[in-house]
HTML snippet that shows the backbone in 3Dmol.js (N, CA, C, O; Angstrom):
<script src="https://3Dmol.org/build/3Dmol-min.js"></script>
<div id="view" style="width:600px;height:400px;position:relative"></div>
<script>
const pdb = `
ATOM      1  N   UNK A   1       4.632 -15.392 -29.825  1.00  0.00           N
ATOM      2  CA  UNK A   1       3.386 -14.984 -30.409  1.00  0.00           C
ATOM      3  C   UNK A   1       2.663 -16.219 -30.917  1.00  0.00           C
ATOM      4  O   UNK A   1       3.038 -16.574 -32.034  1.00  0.00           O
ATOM      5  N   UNK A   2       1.692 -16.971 -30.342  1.00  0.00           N
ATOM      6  CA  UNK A   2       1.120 -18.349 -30.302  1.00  0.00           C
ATOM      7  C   UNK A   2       0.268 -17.456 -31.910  1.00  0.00           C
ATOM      8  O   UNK A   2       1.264 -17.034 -32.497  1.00  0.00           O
ATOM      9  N   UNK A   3      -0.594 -17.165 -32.506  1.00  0.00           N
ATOM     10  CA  UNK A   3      -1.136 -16.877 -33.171  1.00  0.00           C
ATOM     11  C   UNK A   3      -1.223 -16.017 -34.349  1.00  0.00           C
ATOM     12  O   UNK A   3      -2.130 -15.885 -35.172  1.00  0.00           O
ATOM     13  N   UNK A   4       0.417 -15.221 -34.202  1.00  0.00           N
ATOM     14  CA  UNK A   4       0.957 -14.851 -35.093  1.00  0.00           C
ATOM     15  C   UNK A   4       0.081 -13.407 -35.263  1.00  0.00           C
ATOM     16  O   UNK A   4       0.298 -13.042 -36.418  1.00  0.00           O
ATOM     17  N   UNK A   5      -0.548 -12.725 -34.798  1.00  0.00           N
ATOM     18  CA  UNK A   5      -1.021 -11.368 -34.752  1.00  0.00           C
ATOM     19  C   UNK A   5      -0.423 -10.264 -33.910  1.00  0.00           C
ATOM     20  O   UNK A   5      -0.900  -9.132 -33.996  1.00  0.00           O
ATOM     21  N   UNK A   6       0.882 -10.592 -32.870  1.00  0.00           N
ATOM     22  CA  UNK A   6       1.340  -9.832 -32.356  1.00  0.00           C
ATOM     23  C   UNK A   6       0.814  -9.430 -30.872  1.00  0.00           C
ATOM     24  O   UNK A   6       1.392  -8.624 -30.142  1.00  0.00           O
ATOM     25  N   UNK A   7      -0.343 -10.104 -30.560  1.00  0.00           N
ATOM     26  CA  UNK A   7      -0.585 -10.502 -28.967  1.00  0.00           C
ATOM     27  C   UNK A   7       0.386 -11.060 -27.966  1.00  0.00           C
ATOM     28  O   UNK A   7       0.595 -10.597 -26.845  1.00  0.00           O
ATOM     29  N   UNK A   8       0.864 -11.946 -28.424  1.00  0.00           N
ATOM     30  CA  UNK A   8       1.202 -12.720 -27.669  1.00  0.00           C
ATOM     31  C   UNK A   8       0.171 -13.555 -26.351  1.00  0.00           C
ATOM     32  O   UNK A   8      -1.037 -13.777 -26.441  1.00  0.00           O
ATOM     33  N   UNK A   9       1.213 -13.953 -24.998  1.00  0.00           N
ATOM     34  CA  UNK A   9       0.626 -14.351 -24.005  1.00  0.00           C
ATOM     35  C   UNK A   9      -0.169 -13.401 -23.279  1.00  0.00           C
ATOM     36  O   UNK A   9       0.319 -12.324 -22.938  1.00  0.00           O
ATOM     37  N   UNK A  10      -1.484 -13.748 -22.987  1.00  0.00           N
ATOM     38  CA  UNK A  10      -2.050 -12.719 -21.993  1.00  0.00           C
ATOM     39  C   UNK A  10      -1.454 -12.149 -20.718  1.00  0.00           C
ATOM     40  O   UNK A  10      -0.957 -12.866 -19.849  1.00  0.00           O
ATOM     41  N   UNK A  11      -1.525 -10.840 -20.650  1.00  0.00           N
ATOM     42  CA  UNK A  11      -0.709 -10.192 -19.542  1.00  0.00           C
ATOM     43  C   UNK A  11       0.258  -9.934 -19.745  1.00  0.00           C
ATOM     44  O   UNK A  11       0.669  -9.227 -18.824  1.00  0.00           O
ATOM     45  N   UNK A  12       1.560 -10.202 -21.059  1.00  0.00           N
ATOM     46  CA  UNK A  12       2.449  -9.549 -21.221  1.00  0.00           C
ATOM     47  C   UNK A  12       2.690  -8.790 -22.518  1.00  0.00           C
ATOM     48  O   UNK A  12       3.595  -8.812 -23.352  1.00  0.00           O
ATOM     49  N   UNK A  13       1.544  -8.106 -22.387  1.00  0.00           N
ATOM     50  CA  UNK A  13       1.877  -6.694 -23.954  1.00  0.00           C
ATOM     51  C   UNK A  13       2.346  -5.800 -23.517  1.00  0.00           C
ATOM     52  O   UNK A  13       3.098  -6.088 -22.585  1.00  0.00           O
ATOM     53  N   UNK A  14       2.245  -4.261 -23.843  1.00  0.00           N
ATOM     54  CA  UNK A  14       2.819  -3.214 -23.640  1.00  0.00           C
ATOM     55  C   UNK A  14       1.932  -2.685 -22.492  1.00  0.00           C
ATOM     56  O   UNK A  14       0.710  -2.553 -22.553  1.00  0.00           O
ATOM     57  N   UNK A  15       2.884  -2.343 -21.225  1.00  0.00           N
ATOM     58  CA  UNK A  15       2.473  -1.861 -20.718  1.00  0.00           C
ATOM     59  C   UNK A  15       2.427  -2.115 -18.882  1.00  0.00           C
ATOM     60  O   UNK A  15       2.427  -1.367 -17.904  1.00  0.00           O
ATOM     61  N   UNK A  16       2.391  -3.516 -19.095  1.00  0.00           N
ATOM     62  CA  UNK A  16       2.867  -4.272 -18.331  1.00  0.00           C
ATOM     63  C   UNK A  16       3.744  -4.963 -17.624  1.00  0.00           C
ATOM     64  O   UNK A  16       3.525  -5.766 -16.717  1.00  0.00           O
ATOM     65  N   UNK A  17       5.479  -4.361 -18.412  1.00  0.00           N
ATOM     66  CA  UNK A  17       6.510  -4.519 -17.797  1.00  0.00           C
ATOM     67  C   UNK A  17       7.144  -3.797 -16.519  1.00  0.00           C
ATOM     68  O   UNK A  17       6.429  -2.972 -15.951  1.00  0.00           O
ATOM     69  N   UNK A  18       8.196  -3.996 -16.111  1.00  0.00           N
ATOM     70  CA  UNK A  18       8.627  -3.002 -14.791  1.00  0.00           C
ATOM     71  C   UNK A  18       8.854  -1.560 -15.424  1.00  0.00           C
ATOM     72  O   UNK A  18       9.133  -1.419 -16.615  1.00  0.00           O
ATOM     73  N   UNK A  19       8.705  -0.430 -14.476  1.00  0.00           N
ATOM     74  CA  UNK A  19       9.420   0.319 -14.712  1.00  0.00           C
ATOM     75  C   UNK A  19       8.211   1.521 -15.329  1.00  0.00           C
ATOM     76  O   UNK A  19       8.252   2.719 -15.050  1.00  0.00           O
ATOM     77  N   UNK A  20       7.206   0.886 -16.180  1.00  0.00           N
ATOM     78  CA  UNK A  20       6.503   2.202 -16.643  1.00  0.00           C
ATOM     79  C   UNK A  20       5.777   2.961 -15.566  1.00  0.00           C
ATOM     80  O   UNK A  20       4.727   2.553 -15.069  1.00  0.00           O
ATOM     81  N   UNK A  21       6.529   4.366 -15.138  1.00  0.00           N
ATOM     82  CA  UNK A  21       5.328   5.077 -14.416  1.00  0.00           C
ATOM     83  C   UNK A  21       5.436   4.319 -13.059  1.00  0.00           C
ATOM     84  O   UNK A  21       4.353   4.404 -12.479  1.00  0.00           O
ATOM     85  N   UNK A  22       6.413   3.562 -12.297  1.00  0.00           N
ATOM     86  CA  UNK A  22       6.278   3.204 -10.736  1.00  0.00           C
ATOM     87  C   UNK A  22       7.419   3.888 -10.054  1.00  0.00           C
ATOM     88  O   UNK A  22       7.171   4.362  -8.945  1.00  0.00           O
ATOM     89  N   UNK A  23       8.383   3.991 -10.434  1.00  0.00           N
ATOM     90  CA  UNK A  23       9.395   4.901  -9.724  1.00  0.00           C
ATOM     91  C   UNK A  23       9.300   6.222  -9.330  1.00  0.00           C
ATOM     92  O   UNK A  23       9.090   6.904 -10.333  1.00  0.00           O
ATOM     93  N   UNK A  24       9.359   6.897  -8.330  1.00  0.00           N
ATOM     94  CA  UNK A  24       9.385   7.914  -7.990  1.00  0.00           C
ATOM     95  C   UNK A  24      10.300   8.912  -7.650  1.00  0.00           C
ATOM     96  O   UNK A  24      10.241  10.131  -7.810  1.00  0.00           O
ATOM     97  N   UNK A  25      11.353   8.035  -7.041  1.00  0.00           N
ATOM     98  CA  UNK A  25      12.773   8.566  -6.807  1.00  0.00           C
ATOM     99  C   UNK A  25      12.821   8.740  -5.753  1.00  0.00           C
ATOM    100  O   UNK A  25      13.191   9.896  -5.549  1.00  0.00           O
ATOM    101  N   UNK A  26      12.554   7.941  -4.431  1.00  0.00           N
ATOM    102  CA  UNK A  26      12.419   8.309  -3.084  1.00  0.00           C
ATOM    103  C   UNK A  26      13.536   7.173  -2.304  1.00  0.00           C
ATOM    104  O   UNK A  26      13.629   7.097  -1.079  1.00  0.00           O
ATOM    105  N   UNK A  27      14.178   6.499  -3.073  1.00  0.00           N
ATOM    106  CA  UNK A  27      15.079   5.867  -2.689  1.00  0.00           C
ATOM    107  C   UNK A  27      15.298   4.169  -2.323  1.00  0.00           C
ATOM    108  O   UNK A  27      14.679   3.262  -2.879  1.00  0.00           O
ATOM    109  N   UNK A  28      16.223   4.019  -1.368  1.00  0.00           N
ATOM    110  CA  UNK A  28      16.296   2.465  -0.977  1.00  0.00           C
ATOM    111  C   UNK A  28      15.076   2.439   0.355  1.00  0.00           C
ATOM    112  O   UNK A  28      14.056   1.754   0.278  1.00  0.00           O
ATOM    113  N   UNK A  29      15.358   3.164   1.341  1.00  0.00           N
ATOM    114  CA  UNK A  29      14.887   3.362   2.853  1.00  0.00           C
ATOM    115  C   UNK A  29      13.706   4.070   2.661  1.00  0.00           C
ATOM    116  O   UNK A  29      12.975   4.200   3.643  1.00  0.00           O
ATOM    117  N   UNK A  30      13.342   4.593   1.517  1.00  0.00           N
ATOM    118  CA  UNK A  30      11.847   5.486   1.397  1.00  0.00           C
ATOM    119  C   UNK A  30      12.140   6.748   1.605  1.00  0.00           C
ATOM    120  O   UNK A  30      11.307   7.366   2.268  1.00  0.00           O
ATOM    121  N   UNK A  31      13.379   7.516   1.124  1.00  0.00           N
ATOM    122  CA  UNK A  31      13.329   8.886   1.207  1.00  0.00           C
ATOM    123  C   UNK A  31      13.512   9.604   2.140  1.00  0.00           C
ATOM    124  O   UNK A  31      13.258  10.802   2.013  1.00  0.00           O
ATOM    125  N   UNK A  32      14.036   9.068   3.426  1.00  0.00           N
ATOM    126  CA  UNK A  32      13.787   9.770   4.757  1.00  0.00           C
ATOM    127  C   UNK A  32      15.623  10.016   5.298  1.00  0.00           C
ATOM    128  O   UNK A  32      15.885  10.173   6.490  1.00  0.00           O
ATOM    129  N   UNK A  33      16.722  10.010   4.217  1.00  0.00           N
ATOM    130  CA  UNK A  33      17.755  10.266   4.523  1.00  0.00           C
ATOM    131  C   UNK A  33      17.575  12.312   5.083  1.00  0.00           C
ATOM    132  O   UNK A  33      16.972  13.277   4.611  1.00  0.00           O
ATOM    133  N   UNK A  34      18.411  12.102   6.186  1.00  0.00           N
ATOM    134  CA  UNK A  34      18.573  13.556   6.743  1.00  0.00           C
ATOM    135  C   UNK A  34      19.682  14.390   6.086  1.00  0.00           C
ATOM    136  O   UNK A  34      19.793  15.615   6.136  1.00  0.00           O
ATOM    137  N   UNK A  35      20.493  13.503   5.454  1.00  0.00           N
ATOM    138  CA  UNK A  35      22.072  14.414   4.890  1.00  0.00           C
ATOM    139  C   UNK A  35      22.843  14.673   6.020  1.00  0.00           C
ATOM    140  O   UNK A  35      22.618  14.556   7.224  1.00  0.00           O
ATOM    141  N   UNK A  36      24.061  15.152   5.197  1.00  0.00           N
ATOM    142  CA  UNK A  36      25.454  15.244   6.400  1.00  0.00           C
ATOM    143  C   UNK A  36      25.138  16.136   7.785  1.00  0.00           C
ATOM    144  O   UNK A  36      25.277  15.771   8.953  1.00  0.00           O
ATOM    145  N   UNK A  37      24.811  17.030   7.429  1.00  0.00           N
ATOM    146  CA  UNK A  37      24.291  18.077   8.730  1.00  0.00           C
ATOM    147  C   UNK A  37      23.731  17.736  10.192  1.00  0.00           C
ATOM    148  O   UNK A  37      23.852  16.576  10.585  1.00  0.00           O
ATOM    149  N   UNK A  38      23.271  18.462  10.817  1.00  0.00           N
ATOM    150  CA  UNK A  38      22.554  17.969  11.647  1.00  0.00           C
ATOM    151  C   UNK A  38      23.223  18.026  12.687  1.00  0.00           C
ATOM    152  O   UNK A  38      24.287  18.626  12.838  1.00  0.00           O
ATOM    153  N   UNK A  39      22.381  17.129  13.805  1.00  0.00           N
ATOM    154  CA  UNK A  39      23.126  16.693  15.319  1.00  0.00           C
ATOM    155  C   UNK A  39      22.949  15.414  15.769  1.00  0.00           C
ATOM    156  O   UNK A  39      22.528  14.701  14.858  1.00  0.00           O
ATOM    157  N   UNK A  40      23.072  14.934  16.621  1.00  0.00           N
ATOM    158  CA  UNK A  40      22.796  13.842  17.427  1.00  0.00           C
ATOM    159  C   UNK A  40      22.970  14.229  19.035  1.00  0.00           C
ATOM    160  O   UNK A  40      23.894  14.692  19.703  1.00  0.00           O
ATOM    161  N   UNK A  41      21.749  13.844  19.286  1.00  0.00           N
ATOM    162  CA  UNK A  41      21.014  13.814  20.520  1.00  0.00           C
ATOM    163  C   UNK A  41      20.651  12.902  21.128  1.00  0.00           C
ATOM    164  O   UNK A  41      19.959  12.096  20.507  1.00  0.00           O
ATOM    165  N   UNK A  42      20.922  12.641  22.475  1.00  0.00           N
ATOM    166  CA  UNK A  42      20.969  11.695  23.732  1.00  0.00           C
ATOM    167  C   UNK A  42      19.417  11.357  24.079  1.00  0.00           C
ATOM    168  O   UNK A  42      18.665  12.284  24.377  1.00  0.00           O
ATOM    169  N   UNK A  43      18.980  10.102  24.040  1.00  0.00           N
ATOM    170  CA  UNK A  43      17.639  10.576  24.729  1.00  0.00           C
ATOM    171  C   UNK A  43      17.200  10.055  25.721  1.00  0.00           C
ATOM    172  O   UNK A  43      16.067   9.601  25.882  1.00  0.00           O
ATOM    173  N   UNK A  44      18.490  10.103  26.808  1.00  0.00           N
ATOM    174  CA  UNK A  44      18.090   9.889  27.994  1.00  0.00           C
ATOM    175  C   UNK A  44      18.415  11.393  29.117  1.00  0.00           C
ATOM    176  O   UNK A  44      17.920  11.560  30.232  1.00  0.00           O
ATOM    177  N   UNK A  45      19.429  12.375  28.356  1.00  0.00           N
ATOM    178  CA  UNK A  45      19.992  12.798  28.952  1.00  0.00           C
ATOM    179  C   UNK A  45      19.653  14.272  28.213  1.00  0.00           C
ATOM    180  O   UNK A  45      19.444  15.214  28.977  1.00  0.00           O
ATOM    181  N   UNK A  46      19.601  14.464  27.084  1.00  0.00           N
ATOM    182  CA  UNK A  46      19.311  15.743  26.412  1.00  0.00           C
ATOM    183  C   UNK A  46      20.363  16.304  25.683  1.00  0.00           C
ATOM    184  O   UNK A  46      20.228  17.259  24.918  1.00  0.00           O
ATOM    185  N   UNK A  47      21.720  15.543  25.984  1.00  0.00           N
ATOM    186  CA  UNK A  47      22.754  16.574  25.058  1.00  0.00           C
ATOM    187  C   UNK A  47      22.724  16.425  24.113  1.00  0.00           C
ATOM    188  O   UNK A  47      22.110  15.406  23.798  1.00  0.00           O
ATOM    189  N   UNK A  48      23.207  17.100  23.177  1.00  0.00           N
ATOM    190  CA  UNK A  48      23.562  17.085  21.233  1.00  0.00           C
ATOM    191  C   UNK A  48      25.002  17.145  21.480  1.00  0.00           C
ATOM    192  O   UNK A  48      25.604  17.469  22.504  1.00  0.00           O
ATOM    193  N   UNK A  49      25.531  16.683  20.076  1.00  0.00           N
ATOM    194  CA  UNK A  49      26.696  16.749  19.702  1.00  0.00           C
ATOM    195  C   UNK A  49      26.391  16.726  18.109  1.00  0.00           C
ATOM    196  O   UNK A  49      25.414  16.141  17.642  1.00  0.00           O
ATOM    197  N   UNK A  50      27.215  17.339  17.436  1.00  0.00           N
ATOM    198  CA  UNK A  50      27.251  17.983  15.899  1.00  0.00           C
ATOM    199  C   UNK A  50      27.104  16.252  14.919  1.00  0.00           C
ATOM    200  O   UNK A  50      27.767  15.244  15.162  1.00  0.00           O
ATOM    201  N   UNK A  51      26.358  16.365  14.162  1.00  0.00           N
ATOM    202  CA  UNK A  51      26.260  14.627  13.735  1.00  0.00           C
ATOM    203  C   UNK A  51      27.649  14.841  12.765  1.00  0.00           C
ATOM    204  O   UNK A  51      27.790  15.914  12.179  1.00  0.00           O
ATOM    205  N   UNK A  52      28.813  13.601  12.611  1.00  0.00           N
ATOM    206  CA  UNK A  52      29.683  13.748  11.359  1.00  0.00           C
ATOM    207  C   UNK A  52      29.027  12.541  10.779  1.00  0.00           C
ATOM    208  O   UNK A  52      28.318  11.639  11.226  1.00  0.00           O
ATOM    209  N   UNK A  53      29.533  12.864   9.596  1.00  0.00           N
ATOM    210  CA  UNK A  53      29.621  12.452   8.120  1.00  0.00           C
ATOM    211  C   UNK A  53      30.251  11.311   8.367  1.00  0.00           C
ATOM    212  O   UNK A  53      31.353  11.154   8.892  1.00  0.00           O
ATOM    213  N   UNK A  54      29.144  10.143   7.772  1.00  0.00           N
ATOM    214  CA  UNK A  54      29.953   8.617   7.656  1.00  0.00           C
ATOM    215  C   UNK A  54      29.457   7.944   8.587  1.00  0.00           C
ATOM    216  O   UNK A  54      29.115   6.795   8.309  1.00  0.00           O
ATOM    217  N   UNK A  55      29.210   8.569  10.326  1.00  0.00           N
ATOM    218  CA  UNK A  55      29.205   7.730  10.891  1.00  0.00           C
ATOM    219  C   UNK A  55      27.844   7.948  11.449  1.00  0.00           C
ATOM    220  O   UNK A  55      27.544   9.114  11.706  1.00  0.00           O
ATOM    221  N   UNK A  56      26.814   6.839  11.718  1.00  0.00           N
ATOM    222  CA  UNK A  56      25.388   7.212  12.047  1.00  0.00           C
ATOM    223  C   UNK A  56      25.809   7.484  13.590  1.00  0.00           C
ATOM    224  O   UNK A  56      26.712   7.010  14.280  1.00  0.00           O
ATOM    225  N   UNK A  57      24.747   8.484  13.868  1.00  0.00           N
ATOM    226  CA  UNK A  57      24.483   8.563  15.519  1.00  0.00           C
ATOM    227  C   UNK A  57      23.950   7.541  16.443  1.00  0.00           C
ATOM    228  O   UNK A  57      24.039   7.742  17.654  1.00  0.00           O
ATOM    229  N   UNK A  58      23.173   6.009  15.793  1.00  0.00           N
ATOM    230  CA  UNK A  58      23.443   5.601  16.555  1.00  0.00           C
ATOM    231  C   UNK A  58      24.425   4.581  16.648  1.00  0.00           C
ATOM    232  O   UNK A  58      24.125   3.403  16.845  1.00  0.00           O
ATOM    233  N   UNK A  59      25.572   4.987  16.516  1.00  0.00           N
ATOM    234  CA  UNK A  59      26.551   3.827  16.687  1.00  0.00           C
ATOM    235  C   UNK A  59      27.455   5.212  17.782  1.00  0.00           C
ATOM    236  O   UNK A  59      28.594   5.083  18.233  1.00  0.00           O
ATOM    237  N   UNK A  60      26.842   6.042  17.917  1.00  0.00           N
ATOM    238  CA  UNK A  60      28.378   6.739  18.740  1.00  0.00           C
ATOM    239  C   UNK A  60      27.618   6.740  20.113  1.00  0.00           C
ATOM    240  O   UNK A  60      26.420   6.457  20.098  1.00  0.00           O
ATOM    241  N   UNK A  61      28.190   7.016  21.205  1.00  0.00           N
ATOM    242  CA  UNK A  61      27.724   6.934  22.850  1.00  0.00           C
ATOM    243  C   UNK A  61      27.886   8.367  23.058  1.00  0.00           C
ATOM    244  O   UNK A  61      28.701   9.118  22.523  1.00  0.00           O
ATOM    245  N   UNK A  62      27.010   8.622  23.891  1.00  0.00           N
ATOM    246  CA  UNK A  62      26.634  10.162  25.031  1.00  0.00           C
ATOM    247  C   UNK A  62      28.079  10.177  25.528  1.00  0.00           C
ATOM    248  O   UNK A  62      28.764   9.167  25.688  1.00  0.00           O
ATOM    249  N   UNK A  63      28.406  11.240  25.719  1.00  0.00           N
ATOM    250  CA  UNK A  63      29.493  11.632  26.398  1.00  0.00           C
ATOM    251  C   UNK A  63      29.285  11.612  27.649  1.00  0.00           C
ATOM    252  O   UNK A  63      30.191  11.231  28.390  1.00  0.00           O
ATOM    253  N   UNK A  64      27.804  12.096  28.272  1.00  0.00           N
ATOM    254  CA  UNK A  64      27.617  12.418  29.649  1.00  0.00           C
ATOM    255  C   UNK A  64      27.078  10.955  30.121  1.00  0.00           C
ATOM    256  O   UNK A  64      27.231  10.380  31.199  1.00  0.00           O
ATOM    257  N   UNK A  65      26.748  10.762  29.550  1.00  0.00           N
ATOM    258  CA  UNK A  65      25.911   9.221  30.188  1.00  0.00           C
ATOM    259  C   UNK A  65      26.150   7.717  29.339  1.00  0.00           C
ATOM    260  O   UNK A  65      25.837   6.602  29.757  1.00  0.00           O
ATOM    261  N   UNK A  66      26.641   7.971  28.346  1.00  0.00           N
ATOM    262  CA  UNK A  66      27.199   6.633  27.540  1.00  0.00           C
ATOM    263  C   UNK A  66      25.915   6.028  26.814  1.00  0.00           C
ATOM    264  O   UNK A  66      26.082   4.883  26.395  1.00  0.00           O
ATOM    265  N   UNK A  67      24.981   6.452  26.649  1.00  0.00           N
ATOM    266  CA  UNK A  67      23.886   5.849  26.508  1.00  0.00           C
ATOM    267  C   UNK A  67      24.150   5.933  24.616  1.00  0.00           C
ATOM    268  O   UNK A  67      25.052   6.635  24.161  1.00  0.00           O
ATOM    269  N   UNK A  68      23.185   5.083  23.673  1.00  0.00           N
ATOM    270  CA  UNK A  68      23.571   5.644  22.268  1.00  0.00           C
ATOM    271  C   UNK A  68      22.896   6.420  21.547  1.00  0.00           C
ATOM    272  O   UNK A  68      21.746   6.255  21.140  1.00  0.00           O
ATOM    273  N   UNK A  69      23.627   7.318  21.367  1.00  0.00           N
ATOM    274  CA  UNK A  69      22.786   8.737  20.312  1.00  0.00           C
ATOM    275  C   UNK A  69      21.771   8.497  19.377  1.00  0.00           C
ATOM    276  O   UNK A  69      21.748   7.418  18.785  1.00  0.00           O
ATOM    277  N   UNK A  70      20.848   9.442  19.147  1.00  0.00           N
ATOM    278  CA  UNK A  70      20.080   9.388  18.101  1.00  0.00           C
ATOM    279  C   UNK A  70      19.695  10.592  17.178  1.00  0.00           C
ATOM    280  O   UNK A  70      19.687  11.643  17.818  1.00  0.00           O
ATOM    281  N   UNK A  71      19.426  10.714  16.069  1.00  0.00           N
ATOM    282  CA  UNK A  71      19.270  11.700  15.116  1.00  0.00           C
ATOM    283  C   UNK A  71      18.320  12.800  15.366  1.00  0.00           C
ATOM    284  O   UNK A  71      17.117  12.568  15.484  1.00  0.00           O
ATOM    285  N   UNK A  72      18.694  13.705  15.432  1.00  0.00           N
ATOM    286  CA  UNK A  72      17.508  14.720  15.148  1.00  0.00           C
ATOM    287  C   UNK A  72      17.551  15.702  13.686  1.00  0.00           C
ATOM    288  O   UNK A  72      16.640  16.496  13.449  1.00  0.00           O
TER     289      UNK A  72
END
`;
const viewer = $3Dmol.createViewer("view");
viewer.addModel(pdb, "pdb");
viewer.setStyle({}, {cartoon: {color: "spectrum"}});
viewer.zoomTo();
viewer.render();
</script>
C-alpha cells in the first residue's frame, strides 16, 4: 500500500483476482466427456462394438477391417 489508504497498486484491488465469477464447471477438455456408456464405431466400415470403460475407442481396431474406432 504505497500511500497508506488501502489502494494499493493499480489493478490489483478487489475484484481482480482469479477465480471471481470465471469458472463454470465444464472441465479440462471443455465439457464434451461422453461417460462410460456408449459404443464405438468404425468409420470406414460401419460396425459398433459396445465402448468399455478405461479404454478410448480410438486406441482399439475394427474387428472387420482393422481400421481405428471412433466414438459415437
Amino acid at each position: 500500500m504505497p500511500r497508506g489508504d488501502g489502494t494499493g497498486p493499480s489493478g490489483q484491488g478487489p475484484g481482480t483476482g482469479r477465480g471471481l465469477g470465471r469458472g463454470k464447471g465444464r472441465g479440462r477438455m471443455g465439457g464434451r466427456a461422453l461417460g462410460p456408456g456408449g459404443s464405438c464405431v468404425c468409420p470406414s466400415c460401419g460396425a459398433t462394438m459396445p465402448h468399455q470403460a478405461g479404454t478410448p475407442c480410438n486406441q482399439m481396431t475394427c474387428p472387420k477391417c482393422g481400421a481405428k474406432m471412433t466414438r459415437q
